[in-house]
N, CA, C and O atoms as CSV, one atom per row, in Angstrom:
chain,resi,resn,atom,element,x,y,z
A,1,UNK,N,N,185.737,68.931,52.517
A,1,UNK,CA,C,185.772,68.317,53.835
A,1,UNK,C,C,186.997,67.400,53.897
A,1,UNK,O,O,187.327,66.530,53.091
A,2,UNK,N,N,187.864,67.951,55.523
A,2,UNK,CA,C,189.022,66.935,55.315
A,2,UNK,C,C,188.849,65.480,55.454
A,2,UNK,O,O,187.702,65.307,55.043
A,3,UNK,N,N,189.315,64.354,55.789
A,3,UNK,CA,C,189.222,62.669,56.003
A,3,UNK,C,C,189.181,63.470,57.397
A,3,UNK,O,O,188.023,63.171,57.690
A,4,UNK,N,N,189.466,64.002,58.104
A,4,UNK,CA,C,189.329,63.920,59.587
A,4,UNK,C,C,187.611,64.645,59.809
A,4,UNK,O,O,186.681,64.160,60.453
A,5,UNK,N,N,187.646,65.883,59.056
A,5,UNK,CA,C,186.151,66.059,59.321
A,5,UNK,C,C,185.159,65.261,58.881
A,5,UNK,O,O,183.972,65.416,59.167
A,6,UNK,N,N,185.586,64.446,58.222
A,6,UNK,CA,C,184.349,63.167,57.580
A,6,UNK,C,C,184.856,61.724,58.355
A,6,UNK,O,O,184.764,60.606,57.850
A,7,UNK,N,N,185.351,61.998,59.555
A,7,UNK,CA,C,185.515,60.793,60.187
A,7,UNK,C,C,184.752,61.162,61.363
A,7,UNK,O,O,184.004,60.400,61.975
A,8,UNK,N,N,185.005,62.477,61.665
A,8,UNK,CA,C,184.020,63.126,62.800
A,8,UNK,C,C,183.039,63.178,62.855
A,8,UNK,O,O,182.446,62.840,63.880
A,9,UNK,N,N,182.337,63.683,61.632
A,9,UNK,CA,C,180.658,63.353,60.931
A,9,UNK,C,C,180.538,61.893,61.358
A,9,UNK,O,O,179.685,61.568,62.183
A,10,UNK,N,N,181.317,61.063,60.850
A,10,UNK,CA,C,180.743,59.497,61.041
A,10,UNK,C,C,180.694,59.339,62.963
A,10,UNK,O,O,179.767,58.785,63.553
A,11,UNK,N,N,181.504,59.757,63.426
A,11,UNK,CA,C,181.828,59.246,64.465
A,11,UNK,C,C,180.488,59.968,64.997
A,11,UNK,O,O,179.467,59.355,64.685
A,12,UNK,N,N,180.278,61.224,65.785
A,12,UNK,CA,C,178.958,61.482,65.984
A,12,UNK,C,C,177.784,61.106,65.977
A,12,UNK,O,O,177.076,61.190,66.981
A,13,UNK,N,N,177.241,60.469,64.476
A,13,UNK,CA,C,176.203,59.920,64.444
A,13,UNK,C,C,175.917,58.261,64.157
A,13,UNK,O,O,176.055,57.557,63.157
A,14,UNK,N,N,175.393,57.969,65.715
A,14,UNK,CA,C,175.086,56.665,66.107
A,14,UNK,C,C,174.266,56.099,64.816
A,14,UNK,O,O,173.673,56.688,63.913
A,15,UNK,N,N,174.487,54.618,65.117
A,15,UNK,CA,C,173.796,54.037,63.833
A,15,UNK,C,C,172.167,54.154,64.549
A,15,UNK,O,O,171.855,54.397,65.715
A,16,UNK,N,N,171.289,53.870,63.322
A,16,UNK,CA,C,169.902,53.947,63.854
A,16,UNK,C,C,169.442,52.750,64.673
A,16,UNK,O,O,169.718,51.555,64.567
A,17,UNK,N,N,168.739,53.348,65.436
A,17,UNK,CA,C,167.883,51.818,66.332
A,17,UNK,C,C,168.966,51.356,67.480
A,17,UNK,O,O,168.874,50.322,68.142
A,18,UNK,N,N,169.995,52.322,67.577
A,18,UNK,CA,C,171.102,51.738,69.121
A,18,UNK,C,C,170.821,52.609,69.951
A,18,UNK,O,O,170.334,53.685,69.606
A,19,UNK,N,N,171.098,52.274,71.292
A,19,UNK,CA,C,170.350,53.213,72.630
A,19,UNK,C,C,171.102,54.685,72.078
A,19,UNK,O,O,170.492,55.743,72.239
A,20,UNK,N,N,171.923,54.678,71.682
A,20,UNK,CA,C,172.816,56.108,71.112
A,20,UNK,C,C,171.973,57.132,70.177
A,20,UNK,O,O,171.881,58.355,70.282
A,21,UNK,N,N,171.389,56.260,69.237
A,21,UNK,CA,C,170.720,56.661,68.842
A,21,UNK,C,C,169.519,57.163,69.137
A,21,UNK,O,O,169.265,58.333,68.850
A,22,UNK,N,N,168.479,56.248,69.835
A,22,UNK,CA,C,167.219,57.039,70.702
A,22,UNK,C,C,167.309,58.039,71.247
A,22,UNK,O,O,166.350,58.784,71.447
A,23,UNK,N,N,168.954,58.356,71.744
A,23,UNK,CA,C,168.826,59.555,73.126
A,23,UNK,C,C,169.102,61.069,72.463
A,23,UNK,O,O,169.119,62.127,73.093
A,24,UNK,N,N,169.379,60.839,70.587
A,24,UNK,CA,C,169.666,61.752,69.739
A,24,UNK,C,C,168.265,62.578,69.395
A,24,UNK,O,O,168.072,63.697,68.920
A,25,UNK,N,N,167.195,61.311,69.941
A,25,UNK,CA,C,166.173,61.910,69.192
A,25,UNK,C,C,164.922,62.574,70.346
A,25,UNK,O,O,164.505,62.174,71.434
A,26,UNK,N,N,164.586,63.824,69.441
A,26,UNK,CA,C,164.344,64.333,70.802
A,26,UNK,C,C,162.673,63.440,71.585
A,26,UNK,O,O,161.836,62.745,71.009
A,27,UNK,N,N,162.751,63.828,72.911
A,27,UNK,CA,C,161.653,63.032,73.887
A,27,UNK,C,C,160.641,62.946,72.934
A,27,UNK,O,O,160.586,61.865,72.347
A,28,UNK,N,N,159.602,64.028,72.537
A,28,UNK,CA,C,158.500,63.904,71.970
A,28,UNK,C,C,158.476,63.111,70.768
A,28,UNK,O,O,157.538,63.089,69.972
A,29,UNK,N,N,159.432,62.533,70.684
A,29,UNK,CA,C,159.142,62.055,68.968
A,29,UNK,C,C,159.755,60.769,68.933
A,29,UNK,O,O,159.964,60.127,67.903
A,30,UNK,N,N,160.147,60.276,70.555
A,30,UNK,CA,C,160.960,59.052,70.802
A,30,UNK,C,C,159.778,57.771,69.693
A,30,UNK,O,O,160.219,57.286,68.651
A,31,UNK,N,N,158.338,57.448,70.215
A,31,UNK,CA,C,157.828,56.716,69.985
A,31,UNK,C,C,157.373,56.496,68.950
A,31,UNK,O,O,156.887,55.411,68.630
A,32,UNK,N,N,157.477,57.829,67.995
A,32,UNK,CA,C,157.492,57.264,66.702
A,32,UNK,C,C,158.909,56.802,66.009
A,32,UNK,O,O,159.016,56.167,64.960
A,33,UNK,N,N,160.007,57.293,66.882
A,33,UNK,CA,C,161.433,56.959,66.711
A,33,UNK,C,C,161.054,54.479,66.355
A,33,UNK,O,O,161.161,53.494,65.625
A,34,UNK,N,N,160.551,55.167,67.842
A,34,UNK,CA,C,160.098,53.158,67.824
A,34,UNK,C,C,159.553,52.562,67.080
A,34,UNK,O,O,159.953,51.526,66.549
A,35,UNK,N,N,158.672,53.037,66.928
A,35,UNK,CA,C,157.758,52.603,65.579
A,35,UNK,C,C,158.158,52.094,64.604
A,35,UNK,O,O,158.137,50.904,64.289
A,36,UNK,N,N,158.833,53.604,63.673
A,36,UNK,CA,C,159.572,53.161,62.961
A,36,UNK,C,C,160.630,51.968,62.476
A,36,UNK,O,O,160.751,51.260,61.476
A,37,UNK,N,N,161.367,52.150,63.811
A,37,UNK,CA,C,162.344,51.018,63.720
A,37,UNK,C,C,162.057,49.810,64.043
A,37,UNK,O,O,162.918,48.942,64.184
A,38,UNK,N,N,160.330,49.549,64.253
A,38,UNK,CA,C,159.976,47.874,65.094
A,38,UNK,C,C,159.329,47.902,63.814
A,38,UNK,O,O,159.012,46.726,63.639
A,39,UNK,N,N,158.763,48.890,62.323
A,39,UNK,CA,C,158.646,48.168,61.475
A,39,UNK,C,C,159.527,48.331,60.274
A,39,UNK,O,O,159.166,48.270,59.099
A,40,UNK,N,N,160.578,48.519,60.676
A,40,UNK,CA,C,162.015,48.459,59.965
A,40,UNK,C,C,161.761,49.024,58.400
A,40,UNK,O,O,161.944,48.420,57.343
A,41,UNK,N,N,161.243,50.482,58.634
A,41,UNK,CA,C,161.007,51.395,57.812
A,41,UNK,C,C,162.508,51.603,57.266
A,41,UNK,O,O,163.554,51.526,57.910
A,42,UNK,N,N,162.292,51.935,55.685
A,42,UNK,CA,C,163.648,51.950,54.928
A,42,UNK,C,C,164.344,53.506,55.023
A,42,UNK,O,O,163.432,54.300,55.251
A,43,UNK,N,N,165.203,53.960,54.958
A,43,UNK,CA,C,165.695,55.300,55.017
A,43,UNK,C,C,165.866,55.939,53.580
A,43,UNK,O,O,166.041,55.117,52.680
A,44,UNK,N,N,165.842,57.333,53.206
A,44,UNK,CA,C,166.706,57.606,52.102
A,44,UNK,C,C,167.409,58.696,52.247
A,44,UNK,O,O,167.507,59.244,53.345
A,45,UNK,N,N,167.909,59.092,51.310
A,45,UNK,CA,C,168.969,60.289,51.681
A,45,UNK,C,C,168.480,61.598,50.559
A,45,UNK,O,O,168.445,61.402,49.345
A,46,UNK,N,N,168.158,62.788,51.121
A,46,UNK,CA,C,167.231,63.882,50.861
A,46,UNK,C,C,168.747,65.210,50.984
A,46,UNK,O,O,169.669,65.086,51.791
A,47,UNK,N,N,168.621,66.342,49.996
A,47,UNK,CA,C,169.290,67.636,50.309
A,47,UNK,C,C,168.940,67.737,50.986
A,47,UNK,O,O,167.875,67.153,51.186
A,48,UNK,N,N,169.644,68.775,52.219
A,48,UNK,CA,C,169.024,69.622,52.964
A,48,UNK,C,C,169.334,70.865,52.502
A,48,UNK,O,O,170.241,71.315,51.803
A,49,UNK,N,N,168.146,71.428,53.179
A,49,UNK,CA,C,167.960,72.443,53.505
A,49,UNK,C,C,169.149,73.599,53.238
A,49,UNK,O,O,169.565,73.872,54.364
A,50,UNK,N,N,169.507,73.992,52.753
A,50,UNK,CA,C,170.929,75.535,53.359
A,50,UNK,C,C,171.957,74.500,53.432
A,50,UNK,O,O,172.699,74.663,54.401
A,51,UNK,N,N,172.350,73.049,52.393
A,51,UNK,CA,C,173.541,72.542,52.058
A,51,UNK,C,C,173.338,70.987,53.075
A,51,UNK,O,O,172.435,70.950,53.911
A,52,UNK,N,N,174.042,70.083,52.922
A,52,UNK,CA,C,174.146,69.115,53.158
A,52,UNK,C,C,172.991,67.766,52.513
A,52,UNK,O,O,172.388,67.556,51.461
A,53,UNK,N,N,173.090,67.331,53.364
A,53,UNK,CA,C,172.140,65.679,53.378
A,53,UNK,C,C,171.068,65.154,54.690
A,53,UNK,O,O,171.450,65.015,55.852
A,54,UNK,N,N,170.010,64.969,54.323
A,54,UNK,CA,C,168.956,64.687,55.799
A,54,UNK,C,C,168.793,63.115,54.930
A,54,UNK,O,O,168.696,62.742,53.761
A,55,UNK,N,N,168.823,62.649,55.969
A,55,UNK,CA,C,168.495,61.228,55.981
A,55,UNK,C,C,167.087,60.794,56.702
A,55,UNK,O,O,167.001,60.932,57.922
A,56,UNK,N,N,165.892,60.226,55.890
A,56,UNK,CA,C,165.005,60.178,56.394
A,56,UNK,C,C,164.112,59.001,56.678
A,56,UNK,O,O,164.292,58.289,55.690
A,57,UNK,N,N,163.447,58.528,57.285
A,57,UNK,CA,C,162.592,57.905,56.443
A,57,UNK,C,C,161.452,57.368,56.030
A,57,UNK,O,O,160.412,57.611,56.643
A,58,UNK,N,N,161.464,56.665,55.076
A,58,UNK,CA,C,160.747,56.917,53.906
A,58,UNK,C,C,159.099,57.315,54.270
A,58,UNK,O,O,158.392,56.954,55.210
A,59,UNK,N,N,158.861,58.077,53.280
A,59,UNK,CA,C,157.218,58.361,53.249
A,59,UNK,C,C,156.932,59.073,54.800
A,59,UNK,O,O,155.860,59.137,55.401
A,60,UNK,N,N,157.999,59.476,55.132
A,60,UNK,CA,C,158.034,60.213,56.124
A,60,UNK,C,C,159.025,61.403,56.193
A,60,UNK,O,O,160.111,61.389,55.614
A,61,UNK,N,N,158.508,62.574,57.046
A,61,UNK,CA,C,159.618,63.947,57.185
A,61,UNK,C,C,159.882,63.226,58.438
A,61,UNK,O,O,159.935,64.455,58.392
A,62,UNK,N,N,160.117,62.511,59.572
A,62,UNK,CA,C,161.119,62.098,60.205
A,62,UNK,C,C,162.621,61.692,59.597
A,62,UNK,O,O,163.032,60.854,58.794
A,63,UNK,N,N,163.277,62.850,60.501
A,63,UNK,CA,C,164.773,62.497,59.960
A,63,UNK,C,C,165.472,61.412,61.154
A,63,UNK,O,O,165.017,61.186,62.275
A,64,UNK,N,N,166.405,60.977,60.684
A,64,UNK,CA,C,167.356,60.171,61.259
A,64,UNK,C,C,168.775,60.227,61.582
A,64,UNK,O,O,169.568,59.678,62.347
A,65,UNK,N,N,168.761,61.011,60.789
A,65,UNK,CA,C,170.433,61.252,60.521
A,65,UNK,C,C,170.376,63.211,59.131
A,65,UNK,O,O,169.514,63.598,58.341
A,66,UNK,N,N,171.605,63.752,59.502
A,66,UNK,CA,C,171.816,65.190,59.280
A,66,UNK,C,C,173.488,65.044,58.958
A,66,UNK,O,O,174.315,64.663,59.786
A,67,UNK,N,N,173.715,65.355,57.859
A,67,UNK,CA,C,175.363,65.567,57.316
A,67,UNK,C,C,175.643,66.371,56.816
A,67,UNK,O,O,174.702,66.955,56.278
A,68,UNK,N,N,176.802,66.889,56.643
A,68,UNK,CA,C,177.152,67.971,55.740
A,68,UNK,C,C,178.002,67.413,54.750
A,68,UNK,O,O,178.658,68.235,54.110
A,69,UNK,N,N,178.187,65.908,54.398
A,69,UNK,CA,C,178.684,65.132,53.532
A,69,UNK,C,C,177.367,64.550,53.027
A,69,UNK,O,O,176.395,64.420,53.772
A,70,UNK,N,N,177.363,64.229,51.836
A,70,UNK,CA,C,177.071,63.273,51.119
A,70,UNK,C,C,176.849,61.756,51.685
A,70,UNK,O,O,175.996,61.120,52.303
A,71,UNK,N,N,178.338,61.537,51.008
A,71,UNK,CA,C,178.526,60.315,50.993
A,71,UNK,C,C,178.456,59.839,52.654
A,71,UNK,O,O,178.262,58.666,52.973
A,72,UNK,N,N,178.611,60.734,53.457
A,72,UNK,CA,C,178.601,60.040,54.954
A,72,UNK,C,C,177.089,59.921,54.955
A,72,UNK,O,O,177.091,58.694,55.055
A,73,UNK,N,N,176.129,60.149,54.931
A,73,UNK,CA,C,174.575,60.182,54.779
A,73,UNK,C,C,174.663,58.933,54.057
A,73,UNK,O,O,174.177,57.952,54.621
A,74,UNK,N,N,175.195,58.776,52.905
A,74,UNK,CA,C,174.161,57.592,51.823
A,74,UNK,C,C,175.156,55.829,53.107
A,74,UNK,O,O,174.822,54.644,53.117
A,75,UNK,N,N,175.924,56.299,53.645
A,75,UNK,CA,C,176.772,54.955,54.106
A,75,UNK,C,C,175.998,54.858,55.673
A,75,UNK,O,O,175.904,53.796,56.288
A,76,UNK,N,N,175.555,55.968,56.099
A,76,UNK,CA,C,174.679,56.064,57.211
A,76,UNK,C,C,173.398,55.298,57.020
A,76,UNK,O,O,173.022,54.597,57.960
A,77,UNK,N,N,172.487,55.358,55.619
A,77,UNK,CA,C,171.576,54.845,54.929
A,77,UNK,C,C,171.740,53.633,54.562
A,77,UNK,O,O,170.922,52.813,54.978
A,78,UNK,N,N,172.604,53.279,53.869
A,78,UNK,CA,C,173.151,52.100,53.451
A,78,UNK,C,C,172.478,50.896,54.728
A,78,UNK,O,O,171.511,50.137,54.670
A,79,UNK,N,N,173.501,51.162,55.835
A,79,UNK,CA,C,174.001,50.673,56.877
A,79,UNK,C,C,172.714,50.390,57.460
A,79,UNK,O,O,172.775,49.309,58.046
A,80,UNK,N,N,171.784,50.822,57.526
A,80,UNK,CA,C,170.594,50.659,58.144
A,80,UNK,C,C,169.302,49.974,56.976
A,80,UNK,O,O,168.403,49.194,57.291
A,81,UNK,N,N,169.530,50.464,55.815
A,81,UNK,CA,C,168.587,49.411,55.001
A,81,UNK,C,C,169.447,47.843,54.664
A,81,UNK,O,O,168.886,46.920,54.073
A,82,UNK,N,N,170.370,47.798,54.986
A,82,UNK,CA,C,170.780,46.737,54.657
A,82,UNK,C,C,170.452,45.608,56.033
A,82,UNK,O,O,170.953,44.489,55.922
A,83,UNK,N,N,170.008,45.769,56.714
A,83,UNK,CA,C,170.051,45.213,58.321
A,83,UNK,C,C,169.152,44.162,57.806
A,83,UNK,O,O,168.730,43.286,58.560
């Protein structure tokens, strides 16, 4: 992956818990979207599936975030358990 396609990955995906983010996630699953984030559930970073990184979280299959980098997933993660 070039620095431009891993700037694009970043750029795309809103940090968690910003209106950018809610509107990523689809309708039916907004309110546990809320949930989650009003009890500031921790994220981790999981393979996916057929290559990349799902970002999830924890003790939960709600994802948050989807990369085809690595390291853009664990700084996506980072960024949100550190809050």
């Amino acid at each position: 992956m070039t620095w431009m396609e891993r700037f694009e990955e970043t750029m795309k995906a809103p940090a968690i818990a910003t209106p950018n983010w809610f509107e990523c996630i689809p309708f039916a699953q907004r309110d546990e979207a809320h949930r989650l984030v009003a009890m500031g559930a921790s994220v981790c970073v999981m393979p996916a599936i057929g290559g990349g990184s799902t970002v999830l979280f924890d003790d939960t299959d709600f994802v948050a975030g989807v990369f085809q980098e690595a390291t853009v997933a664990e700084r996506f993660a980072a960024a949100w358990n550190r809050r």
